[in-house]
N, C-alpha and C positions, 0 to 999 in steps of 0.2 A: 580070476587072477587079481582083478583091481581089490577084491574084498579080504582078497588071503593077503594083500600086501598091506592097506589098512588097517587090516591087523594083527598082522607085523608091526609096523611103527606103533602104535598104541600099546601090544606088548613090551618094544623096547623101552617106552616112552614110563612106563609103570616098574619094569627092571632097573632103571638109572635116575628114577624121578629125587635121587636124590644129587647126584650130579648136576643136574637140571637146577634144583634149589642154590645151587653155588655158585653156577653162573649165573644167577638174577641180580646179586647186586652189580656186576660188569654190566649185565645188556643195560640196565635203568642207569645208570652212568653215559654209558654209549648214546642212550636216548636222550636223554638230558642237553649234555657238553655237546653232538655231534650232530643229532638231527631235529632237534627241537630250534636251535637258531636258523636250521634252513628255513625256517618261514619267513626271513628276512629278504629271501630272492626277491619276492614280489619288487620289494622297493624297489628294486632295477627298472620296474614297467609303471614306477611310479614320478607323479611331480608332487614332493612331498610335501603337504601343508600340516605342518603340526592342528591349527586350529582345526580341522576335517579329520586330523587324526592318520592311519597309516591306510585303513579301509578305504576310510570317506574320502580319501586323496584322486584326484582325477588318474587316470591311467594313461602312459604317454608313448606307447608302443615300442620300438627301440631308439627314442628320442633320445637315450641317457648312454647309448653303447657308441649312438654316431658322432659325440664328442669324443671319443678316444682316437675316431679313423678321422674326422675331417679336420684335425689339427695339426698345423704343419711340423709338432712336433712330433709328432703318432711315428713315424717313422725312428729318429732320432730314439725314443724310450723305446720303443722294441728294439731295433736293434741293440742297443747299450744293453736292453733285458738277458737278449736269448747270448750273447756275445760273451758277457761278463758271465753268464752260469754255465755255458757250454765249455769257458776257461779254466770255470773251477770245479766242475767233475770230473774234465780229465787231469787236469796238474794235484787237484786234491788228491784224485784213487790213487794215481804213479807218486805220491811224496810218502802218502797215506800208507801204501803197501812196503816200499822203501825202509821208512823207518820202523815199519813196525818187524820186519825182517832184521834189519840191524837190533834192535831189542831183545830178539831172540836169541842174539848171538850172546849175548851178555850172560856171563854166566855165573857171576854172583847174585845173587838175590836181592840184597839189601841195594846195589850199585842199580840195579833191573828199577828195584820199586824207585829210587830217588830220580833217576831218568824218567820215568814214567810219570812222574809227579811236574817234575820242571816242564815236562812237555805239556801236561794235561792243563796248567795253571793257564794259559793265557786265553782255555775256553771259557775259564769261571771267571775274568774280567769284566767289568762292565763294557759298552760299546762307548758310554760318556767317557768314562776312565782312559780306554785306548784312544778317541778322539782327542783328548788332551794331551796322551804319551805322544801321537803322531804330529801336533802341534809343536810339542816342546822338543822336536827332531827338527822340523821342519819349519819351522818361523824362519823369518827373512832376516829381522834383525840381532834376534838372540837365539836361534835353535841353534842344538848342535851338530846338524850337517853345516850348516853356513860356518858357524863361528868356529868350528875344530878342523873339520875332516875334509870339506874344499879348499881351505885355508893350506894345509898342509900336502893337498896334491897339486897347489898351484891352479884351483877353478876360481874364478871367480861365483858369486854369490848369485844363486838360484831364487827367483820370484813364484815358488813352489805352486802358493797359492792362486799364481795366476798363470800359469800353462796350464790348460788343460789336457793338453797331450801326454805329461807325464802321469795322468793319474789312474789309467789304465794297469798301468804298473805298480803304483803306487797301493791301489786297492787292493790288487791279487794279491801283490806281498802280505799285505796286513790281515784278510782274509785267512790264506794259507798258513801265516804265523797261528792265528788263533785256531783255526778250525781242526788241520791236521791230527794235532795230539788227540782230540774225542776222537776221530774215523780209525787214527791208527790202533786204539786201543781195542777196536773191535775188530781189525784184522788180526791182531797180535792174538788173541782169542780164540781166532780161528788155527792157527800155526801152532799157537802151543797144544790143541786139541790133536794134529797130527802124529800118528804112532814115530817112535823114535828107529820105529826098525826099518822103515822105509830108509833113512839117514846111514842108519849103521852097516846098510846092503849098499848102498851108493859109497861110502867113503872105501867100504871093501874092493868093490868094483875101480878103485880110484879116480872116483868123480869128484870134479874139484867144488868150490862151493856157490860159483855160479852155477856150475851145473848142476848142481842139489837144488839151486832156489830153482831155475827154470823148468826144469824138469817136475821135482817135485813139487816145494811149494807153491809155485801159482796155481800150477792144475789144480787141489786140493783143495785152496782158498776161492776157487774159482764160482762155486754158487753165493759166497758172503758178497764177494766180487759184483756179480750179478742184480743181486739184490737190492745193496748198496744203491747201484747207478738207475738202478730201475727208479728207484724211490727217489733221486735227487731228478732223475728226469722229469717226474710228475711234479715237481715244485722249481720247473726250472721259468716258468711264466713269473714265481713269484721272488722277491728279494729282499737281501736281508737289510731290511729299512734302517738300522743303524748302521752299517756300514758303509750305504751309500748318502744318509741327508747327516750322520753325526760326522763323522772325519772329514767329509770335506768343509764344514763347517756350514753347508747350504749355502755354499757361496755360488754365486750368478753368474762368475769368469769361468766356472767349471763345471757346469751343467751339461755343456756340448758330449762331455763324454759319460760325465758323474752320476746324471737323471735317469732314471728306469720306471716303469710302470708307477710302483708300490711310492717313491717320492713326488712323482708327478700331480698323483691325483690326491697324494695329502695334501700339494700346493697347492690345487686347485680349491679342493674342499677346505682348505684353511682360507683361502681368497674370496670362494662365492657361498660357500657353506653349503655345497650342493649333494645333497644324500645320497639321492637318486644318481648322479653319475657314479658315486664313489662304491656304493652298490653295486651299479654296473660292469666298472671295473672289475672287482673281486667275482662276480660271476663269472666275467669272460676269461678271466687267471684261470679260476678251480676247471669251468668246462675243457681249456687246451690242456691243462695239468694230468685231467679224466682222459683226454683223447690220445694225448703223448703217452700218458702210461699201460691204456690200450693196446694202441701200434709195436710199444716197444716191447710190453709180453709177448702179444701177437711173433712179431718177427723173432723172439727167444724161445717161442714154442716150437718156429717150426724151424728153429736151427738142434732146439738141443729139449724134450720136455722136460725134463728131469730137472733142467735150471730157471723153469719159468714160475710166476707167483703164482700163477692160476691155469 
């Protein structure tokens, strides 16, 4: 049995060997960009002395990982971590799907593509660029929420940069601004792939057009849906390091809410120059990243197979 299935594969393997040929320059890419820098783990179990080299470096067992848990901020950056991205998979997918619904209603084409463009622009911004547009909003002395728009509701002038409590808010916004237009475009992809007749059975039936989205389009968009949140769960340890050390400008008054893992430990590795923790760090992201995204197929396989990655 094992020798007739041997060969089998070596048959097929001789049938498509040219198939085969064409995905070698993907896998040698793969190997390269994606698992060739994993040699870098070790440093995590390292005290790194360039003079000794990365080898010759003594080994510090998880000397480099118990800086992350025995600091009294360790609490303070996870939470800010898991808080701020659990905010914005759910408010991203429900803006994300929204708009990309309303798009579809659009029924000229030319009016479709320019919306589609105005929305998609504020992903291809720089993060510096947005940090200076949220600055020149939000300055105390010359931005214009101070100088126009509280002026005119009768508020007095806001120390933006020095509450940290508003900035929770302040991040999601600016987040959400940018990011939405790329996600929604992949829903909208999904929706316009939906046959028209499901639609034109519904308005017959006189289903109005929430109930054509609810009924219809979610269900159908429902495994992009899926996917989607799967893949932002597995990077929900990690953050998107402009947006949280560019726009607040790394300021010190706002760290209580602003600081997450990913700015933390560039602070740190900018302050003691320490590898080995900053290593460590990135390990223990990618391993919760691997485990969340485990758990969370795991629990969508055994609600639904048909919607899980694997």
């Amino acid at each position: 049995m094992r020798r007739s299935t041997f060969a089998y594969r070596i048959q097929n393997i001789k049938r498509h060997w040219l198939l085969l040929v064409m995905i070698l320059p993907g896998i040698i890419y793969l190997f390269i960009n994606n698992y060739l820098p994993m040699f870098g783990i070790i440093i995590a179990f390292k005290n790194v002395n360039f003079a000794k080299g990365i080898w010759g470096s003594d080994w510090v067992g998880f000397d480099n990982f118990a800086y992350l848990f025995q600091t009294q901020d360790a609490w303070v950056i996870t939470r800010n971590t898991l808080l701020y991205n659990g905010a914005f998979i759910v408010l991203g997918t429900i803006l994300s799907i929204a708009v990309a619904v309303l798009l579809n209603e659009v029924r000229k084409r030319f009016v479709s593509r320019l919306y589609q463009s105005i929305i998609l622009l504020p992903y291809l911004i720089s993060m510096v660029i947005v940090a200076y547009l949220v600055l020149a909003l939000l300055n105390e002395e010359n931005g214009f929420v101070n100088h126009y728009v509280l002026p005119w509701l009768g508020i007095d002038s806001v120390s933006w940069y020095a509450d940290a409590g508003k900035w929770p808010y302040i991040l999601s916004v600016v987040y959400l601004w940018k990011n939405v237009g790329y996600t929604c475009i992949v829903y909208l992809a999904s929706i316009v792939g939906i046959s028209q007749e499901y639609y034109e059975s519904a308005t017959l039936d006189g289903a109005s057009k929430w109930r054509q989205v609810w009924s219809i389009t979610l269900p159908l968009i429902k495994p992009t849906m899926v996917i989607l949140v799967l893949l932002s769960v597995g990077r929900i340890f990690n953050s998107d390091f402009g947006l949280f050390y560019q726009v607040p400008l790394n300021s010190g008054a706002l760290q209580t809410t602003t600081d997450v893992i990913d700015t933390y430990v560039y602070r740190g590795l900018m302050t003691f120059g320490d590898f080995g923790m900053s290593s460590a760090a990135g390990l223990y992201q990618s391993i919760v990243g691997f485990v969340l995204v485990l758990t969370t197929n795991a629990f969508v396989r055994r609600k639904d197979k048909d919607l899980a990655l694997f």
